[in-house]
N, C-alpha and C positions, 0 to 999 in steps of 0.2 A: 431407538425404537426397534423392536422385534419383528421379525416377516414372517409370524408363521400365519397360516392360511386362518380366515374367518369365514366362518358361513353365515348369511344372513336370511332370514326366511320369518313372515306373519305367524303368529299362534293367536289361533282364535278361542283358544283356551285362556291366556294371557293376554288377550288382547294390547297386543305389543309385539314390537320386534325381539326376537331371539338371534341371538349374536356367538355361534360355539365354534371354540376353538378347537380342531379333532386332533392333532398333535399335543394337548395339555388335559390327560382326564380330570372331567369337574369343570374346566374352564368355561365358563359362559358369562352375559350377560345380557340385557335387555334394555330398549328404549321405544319411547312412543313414536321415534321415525329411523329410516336404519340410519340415517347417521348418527343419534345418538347413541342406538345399538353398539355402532363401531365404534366411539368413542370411550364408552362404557368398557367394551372387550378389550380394548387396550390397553387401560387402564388394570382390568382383571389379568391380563397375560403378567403386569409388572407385579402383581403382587404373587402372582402364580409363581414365576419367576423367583423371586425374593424370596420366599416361604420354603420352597424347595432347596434353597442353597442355606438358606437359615438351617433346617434338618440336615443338610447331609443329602439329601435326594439329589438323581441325577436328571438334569436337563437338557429336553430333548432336542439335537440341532433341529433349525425351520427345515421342511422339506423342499417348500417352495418360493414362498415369499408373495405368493400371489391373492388378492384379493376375491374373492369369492361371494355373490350373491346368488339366492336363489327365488 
């Protein structure tokens, strides 16, 4: 599993949780409670991941590893 930082925070536009990764541009995800959020971003980080080494992109070390709600 990867440690990079998640933020989790309601959009009442989406009506759901928003779950963005600020070390992976584009990474995000959403669930209707934050842990599915985080469960979701998690998910999204391995393919972020993947995709990136697929191309040739460089992947960015985690800064922190810390879990982040807001």
């Amino acid at each position: 599993m990867y440690k990079y930082e998640v933020i989790i925070y309601w959009s009442n536009e989406d009506e759901a949780f928003i779950a963005e990764v600020p070390e992976l541009p584009g990474c995000m995800a959403h669930g209707g409670m934050q842990e599915e959020a985080l469960k979701n971003a998690q998910e999204a980080i391995l393919l972020w991941v993947d995709t990136a080494k697929e191309f040739g992109d460089p992947v960015p070390d985690p800064k922190g590893g810390k879990l982040m709600y807001a």
